[in-house]
C-alpha positions in Angstrom: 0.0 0.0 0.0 2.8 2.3 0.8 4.8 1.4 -2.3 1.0 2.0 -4.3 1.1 5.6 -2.6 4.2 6.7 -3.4 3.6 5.8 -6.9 0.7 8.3 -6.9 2.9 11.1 -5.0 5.4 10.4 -7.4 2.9 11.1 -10.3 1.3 14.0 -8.5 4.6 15.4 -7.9 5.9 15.4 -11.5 2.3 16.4 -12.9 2.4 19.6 -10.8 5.6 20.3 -12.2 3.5 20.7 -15.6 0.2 22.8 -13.9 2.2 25.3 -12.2 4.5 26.2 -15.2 3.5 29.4 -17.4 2.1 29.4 -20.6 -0.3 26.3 -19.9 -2.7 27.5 -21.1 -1.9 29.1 -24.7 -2.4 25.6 -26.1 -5.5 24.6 -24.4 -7.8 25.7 -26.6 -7.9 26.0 -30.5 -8.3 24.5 -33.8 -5.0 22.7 -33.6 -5.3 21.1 -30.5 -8.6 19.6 -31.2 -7.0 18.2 -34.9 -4.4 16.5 -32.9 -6.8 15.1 -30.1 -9.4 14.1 -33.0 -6.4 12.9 -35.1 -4.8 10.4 -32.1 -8.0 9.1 -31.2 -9.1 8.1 -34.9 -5.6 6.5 -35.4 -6.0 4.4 -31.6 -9.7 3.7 -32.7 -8.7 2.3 -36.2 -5.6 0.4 -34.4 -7.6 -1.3 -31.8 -10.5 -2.4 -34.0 -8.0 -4.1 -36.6 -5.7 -5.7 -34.1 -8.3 -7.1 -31.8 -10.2 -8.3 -35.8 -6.6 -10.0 -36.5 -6.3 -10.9 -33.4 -10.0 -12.9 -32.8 -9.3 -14.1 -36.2 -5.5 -15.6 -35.1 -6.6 -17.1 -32.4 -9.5 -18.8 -33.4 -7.5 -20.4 -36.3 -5.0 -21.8 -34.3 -7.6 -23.1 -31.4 -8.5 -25.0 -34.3 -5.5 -26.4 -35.6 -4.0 -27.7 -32.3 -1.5 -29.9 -33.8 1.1 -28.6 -36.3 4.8 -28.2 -36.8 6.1 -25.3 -35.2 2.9 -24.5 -33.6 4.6 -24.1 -29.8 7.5 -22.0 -31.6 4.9 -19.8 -33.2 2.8 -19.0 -30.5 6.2 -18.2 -28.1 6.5 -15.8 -31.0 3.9 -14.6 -30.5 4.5 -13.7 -26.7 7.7 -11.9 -27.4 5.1 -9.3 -29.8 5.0 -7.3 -26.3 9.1 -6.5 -25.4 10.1 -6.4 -29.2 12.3 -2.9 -29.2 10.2 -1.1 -31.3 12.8 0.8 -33.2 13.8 -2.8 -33.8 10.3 -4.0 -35.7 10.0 -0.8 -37.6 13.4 -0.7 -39.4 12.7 -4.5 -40.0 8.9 -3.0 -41.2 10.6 -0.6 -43.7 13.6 -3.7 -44.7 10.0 -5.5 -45.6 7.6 -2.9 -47.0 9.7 0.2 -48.3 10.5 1.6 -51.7 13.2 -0.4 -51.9 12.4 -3.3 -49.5 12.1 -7.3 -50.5 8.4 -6.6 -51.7 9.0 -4.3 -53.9 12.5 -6.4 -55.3 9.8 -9.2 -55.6 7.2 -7.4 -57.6 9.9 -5.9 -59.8 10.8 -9.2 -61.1 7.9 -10.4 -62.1 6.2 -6.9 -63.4 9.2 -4.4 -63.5 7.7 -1.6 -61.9 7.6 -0.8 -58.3 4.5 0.1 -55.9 4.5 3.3 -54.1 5.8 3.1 -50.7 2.9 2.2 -47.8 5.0 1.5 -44.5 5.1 5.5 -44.2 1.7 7.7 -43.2 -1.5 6.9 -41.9 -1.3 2.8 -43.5 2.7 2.7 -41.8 0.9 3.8 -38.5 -1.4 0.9 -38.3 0.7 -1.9 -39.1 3.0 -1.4 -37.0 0.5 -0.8 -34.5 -1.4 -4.0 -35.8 1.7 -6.2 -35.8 2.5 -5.1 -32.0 -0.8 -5.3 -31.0 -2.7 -7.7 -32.9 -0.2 -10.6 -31.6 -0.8 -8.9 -28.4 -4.1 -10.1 -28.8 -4.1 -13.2 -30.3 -1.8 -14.7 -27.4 -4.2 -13.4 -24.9 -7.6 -14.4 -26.2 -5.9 -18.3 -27.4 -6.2 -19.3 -23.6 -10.0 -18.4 -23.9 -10.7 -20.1 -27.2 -8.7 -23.2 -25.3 -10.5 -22.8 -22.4 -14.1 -24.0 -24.0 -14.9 -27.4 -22.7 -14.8 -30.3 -24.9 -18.2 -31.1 -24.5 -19.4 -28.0 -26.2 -17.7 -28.8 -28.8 -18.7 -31.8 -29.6 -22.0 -30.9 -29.0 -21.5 -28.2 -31.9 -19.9 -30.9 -33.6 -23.2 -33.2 -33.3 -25.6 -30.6 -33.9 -23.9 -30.4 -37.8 -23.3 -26.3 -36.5 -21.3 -24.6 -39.4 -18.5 -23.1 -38.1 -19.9 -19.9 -38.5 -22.6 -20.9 -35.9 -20.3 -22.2 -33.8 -18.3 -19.2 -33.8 -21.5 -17.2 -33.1 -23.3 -19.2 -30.4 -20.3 -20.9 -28.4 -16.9 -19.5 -29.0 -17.6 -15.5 -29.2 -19.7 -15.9 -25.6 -16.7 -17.2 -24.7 -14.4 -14.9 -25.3 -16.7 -12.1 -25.0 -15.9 -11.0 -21.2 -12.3 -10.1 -22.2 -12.8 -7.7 -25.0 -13.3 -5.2 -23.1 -10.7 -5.1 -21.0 -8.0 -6.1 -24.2 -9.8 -3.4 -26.0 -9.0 -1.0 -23.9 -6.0 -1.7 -23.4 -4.9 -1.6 -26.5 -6.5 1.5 -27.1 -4.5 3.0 -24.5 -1.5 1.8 -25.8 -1.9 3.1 -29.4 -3.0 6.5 -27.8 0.0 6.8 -25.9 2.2 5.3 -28.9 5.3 7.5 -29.6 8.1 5.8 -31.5 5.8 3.8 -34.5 4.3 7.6 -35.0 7.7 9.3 -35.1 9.2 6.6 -37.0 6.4 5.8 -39.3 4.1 8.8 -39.5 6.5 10.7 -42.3 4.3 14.1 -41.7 3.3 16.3 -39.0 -0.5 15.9 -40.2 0.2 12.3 -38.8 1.7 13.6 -35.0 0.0 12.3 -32.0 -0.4 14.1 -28.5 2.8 12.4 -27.4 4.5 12.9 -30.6 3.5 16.7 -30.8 4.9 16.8 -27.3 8.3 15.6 -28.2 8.7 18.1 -31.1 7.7 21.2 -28.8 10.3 20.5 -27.0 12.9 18.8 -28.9 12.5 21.1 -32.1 10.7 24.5 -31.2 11.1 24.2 -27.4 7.9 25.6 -26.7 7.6 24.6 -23.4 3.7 26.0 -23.2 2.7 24.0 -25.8 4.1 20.6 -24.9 2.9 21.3 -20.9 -0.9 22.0 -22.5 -0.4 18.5 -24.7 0.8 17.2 -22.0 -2.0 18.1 -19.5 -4.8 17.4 -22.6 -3.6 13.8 -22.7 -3.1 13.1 -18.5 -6.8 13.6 -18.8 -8.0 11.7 -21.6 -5.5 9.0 -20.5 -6.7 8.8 -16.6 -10.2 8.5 -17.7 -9.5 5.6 -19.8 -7.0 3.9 -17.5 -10.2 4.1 -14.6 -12.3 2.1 -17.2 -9.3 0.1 -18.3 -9.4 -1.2 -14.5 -12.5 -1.7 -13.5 -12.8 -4.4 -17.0 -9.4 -5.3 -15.8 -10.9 -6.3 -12.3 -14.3 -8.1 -13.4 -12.7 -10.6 -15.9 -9.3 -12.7 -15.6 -7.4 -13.6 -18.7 -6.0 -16.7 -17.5 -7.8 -20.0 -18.1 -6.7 -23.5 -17.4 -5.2 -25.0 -20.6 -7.0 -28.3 -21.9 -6.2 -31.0 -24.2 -8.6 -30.3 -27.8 -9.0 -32.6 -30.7 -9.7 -31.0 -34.1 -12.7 -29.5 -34.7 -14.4 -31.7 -37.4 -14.3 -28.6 -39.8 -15.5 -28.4 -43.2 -12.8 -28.1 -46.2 -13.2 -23.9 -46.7 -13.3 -23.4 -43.0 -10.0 -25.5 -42.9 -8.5 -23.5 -45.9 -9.6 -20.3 -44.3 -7.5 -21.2 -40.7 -4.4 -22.2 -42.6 -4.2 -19.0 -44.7 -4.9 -16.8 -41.5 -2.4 -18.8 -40.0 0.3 -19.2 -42.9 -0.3 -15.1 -43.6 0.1 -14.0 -40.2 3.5 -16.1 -39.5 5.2 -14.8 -42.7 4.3 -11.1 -41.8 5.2 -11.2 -38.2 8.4 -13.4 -39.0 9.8 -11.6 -41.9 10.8 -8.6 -40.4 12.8 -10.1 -38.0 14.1 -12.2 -40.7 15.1 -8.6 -42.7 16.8 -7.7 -39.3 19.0 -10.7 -39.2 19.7 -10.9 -42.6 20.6 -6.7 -43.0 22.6 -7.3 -39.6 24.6 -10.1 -40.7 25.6 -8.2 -44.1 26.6 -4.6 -41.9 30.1 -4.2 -40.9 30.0 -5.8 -37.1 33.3 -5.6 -36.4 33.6 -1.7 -36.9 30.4 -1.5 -35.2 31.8 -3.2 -32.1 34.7 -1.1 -31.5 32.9 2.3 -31.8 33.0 3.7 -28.4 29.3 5.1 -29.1 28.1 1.5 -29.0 29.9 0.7 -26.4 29.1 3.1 -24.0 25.3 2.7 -24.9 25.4 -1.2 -24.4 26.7 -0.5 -21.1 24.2 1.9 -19.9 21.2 0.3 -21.6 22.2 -3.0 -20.2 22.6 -1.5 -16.4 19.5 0.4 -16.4 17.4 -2.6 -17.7 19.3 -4.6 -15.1 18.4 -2.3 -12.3 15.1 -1.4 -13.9 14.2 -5.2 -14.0 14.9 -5.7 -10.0 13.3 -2.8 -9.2 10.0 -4.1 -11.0 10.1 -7.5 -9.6 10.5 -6.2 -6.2 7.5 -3.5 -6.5 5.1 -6.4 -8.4 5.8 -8.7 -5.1 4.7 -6.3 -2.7 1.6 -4.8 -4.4 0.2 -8.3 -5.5 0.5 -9.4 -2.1 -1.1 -6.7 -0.6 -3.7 -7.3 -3.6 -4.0 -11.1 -2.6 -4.6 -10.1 0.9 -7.7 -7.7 0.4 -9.1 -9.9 -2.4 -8.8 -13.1 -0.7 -12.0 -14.7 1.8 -9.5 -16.1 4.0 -7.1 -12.9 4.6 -9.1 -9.3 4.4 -11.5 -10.3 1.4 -14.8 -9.2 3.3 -13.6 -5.9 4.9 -15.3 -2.8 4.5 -12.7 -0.8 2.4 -10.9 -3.4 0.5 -13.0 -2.6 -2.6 -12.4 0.8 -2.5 -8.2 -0.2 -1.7 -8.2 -2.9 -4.5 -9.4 0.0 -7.5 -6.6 2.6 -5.7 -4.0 -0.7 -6.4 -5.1 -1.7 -9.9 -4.7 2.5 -10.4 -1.7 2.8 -9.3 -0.3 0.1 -10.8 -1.7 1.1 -14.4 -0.4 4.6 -13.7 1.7 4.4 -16.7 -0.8 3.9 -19.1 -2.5 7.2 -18.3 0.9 8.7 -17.6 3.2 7.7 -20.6 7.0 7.7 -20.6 7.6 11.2 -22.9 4.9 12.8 -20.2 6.9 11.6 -16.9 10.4 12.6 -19.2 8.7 16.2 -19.6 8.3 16.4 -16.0 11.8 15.3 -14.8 13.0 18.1 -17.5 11.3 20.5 -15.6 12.5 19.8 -12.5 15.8 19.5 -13.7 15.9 22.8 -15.0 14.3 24.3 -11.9 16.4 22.4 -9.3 19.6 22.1 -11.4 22.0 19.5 -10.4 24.1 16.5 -12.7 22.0 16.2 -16.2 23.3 12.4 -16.1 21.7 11.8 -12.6 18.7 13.0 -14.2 18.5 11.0 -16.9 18.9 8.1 -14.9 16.3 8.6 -12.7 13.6 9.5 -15.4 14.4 6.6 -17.4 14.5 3.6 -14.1 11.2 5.6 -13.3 9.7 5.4 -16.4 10.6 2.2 -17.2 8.9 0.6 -13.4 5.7 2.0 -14.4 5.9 0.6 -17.9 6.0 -2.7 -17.0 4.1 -2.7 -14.0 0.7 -3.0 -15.3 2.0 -6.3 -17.4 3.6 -7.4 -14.1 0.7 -6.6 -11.8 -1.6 -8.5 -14.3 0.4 -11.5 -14.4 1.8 -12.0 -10.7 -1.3 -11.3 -8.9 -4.1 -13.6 -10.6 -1.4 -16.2 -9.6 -0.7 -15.2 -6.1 -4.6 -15.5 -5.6 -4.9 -18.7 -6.8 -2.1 -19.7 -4.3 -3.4 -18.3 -1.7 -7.1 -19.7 -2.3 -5.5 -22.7 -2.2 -2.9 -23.1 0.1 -4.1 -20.3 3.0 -5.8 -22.7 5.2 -2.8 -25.2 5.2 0.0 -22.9 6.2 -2.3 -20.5 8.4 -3.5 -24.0 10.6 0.0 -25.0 10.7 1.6 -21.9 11.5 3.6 -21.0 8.0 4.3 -17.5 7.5 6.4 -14.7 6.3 9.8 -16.2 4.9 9.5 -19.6 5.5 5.8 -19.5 3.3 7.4 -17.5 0.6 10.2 -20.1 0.5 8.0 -23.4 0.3 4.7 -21.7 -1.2 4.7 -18.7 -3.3 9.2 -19.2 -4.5 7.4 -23.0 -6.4 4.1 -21.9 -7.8 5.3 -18.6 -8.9 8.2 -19.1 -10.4 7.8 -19.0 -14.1 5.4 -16.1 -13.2 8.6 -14.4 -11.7 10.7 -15.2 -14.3 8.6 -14.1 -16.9 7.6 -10.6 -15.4 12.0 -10.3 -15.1 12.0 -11.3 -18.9 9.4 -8.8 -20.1 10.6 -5.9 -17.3 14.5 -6.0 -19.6 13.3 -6.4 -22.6 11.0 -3.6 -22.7 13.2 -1.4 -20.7 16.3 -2.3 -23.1 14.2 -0.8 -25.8 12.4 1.8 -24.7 13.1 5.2 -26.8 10.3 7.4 -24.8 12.3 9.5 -22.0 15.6 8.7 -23.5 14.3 10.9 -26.8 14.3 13.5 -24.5 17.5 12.9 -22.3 19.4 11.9 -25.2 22.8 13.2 -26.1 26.2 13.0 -27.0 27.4 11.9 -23.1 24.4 9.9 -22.4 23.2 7.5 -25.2 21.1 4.1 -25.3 21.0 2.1 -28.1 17.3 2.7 -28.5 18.6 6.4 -29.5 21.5 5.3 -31.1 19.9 3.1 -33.3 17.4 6.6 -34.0 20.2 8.6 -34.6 21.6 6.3 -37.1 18.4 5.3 -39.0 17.9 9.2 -39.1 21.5 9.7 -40.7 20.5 7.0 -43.2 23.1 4.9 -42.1 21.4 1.7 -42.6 23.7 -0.5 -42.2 25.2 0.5 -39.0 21.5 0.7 -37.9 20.8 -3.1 -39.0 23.9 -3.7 -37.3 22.7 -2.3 -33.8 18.6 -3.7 -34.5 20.4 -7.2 -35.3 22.0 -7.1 -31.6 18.8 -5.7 -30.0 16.8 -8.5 -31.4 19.3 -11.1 -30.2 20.1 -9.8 -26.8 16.0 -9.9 -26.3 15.2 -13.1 -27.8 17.7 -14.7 -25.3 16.5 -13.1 -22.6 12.9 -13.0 -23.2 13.1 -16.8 -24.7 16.5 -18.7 -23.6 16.9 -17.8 -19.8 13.7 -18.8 -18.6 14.0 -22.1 -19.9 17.4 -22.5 -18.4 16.2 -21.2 -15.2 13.6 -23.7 -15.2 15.7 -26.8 -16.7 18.5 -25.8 -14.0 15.5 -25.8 -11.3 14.1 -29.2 -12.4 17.7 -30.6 -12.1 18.3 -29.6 -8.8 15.0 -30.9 -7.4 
């Protein structure tokens, strides 16, 4: 609770930063403001409707094709969608997709003329939202499509249902109870999105709140202007982030996983799963593919010695490093203090543990009403006003920035868990006396494990790649390779880019895939 409060303070505190400053309110109203408010919300809108469409449609196609080659590897794939550096996906995006990009080679031998480049605009914007988002998706809603019991569907099966009916009458109820909340999320995250839109938008008449933010600072330093944006999207974004958590509280995502045979589909419905199937995989695994293949061709060796890569492996490993225990450490104590207010046998029926539960399932989502570029703008300002080491900074905007942006994926994951273990093991320990370290050590260390592990995984990976506060903090003495790999795809050094994407996408792909199956193989040894 104290850790969920200081959260808040810490919020409050850099938010005021924002109110009090002059010239708030010289952007708050006008023509131009309300084209970038209609503008992001139209582009969020449009993202969420086609990821969670690709998304219904993924999943359903592989709940029913249960058995194929590659189909574990694939769906793994599909978990790493969310800690993907996104700098990382979009240069692979543009590899793909670009004027001069393998599609275009393709069409050119067998017509000889190009198309005109799509990966840049208002279409660039919504792949790479979809391709983040819609994999996003598709992993979370396959447990629900998994979770329908056999019996209904071989009662579908039995009734001669098309699969169309079946669809309609069993598996969309189903699934149902968790759009809302994925939708929502989603939407946040698309509204909040800041390097696809800088990357990909390729006009200003494409800028989002956040991205309009960064370039009042960064380009005109307007300070007025970015602190209205700034304060116009704090309030659309907590609005959404109160829904966001009150779906988030009513409906679980995680369903027990059950064995399925085949449904006894019809020949087009079969065709239809395969192609979604076969077309998804080759879109979300090519542009890694362009990545590995543009990085292996780029000069590596020069690319190693520079001291600029160097010196922003270091630092982007460290703060990831510290970022990660920082995150683990905060996710413990607020989804036990969670489990103990939601649980029958703990605090579960007290008076105020509604009211306390919606203040931690806030303050855990904080980020998504409070995005990374915002919390940056309001460590600038106190910077400026307070003075002090520009580094020191830096460092604390980006560790803070990076807790609360894996914290509502932590919180998510780790407390669902944590209730389920204490549902079932509180009457146990509490008749024979178990408590405090000796209960974390032969309860909650077993069954939460891979839990722990994976919110570690997920907190590195998506603090290695983070561009958001570092676009602000970023300069010649203090670099990341999220904004080094910017500064070079802005150069049009693409080779030295691929170069640096190439190393991302390894480095996270071990971490995010590798470790946690050694952790778990070296675990299963020992016991």
């Amino acid at each position: 609770m104290l850790i969920a409060c200081l959260l808040l303070v810490l919020a409050a505190g850099l938010l005021s930063q924002l109110a009090i400053q002059p010239g708030v309110d010289s952007i708050t109203a006008g023509n131009r403001l309300l084209r970038t408010i209609g503008w992001t919300t139209l582009q969020a809108s449009l993202s969420t409707i086609l990821s969670l469409l690709i998304g219904v449609l993924l999943a359903w196609a592989l709940s029913h094709r249960p058995r194929f080659f590659g189909r574990t590897f694939f769906i793994a794939l599909l978990s790493t969608a969310l800690v993907l550096p996104t700098l990382v996906v979009v240069l692979g995006l543009v590899t793909l997709l670009g004027r001069s990009g393998w599609l275009n080679d393709v069409i050119v031998l067998f017509d000889g003329t190009k198309i005109p480049p799509f990966i840049f605009g208002f279409s660039g914007i919504l792949i790479g939202h979809c391709y983040f988002n819609a994999s996003f998706a598709a992993r979370s809603l396959l447990g629900r499509f998994e979770a329908i019991p056999e019996p209904q569907r071989k009662l579908a099966r039995s009734l001669g249902l098309s699969s169309w009916q079946s669809f309609k009458l069993i598996e969309l109820p189903a699934i149902a109870a968790s759009l809302p909340a994925l939708a929502t999320t989603i939407f946040l995250l698309c509204f909040t999105s800041f390097a696809i839109v800088l990357t990909l938008g390729g006009s200003p008449k494409y800028n989002t709140l956040e991205v309009s933010i960064y370039e009042a600072i960064k380009l005109d330093f307007d300070l007025g202007r970015a602190l209205g944006l700034a304060l116009t999207q704090l309030g659309i974004g907590a609005v959404l982030v109160a829904l966001s958590t009150r779906f988030m509280a009513d409906n679980s995502l995680i369903a027990a996983e059950q064995a399925h045979s085949e449904w006894g589909d019809k020949t087009p419905a079969r065709i239809l799963q395969w192609t979604i199937i076969t077309s998804f995989s080759l879109l979300f695994i090519l542009p890694l593919v362009a990545i590995a293949v543009d990085g292996y061709q780029s000069d590596y060796i020069r690319i190693l010695l520079d001291k600029d890569f160097h010196r922003a492996t270091v630092t982007s490993i460290s703060i990831a490093s510290i970022s990660t225990l920082l995150v683990v450490a905060i996710t413990v104590a607020m989804a036990s203090a969670y489990t103990t207010l939601a649980t029958t046998q703990r605090l579960g029926e007290a008076a105020a543990s509604a009211i306390i539960l919606r203040l931690l399932s806030f303050s855990s989502a904080l980020f998504l009403a409070v995005p990374s570029l915002v919390l940056g703008l309001g460590f600038f300002l106190l910077a400026r006003k307070i003075g002090g080491s520009y580094t020191i900074w830096s460092i604390c905007a980006l560790l803070t920035a990076n807790v609360l942006m894996v914290l509502p994926f932590a919180f998510v994951t780790l407390a669902p868990a944590m209730i389920k273990a204490a549902n079932r093991y509180d009457k146990l320990t509490f008749s024979l006396g178990v408590k405090g370290i000796s209960r974390w050590r032969l309860i909650e260390s077993v069954l939460l494990r891979s839990e722990l592990v994976y919110i570690a995984s997920i907190a590195f990976c998506m603090s290695l790649g983070d561009l958001g506060v570092i676009a602000l903090f970023g300069s010649q003495d203090f670099v990341t390779l999220p904004w080094l790999l910017y500064q070079k795809m802005g150069s049009y050094r693409t080779q030295d880019a691929a170069g640096i994407a190439s190393f991302m996408l390894l480095l996270t792909v071990f971490v995010f895939a590798l470790l946690p199956r050694l952790f778990c193989r070296r675990k299963n040894a020992t016991t």
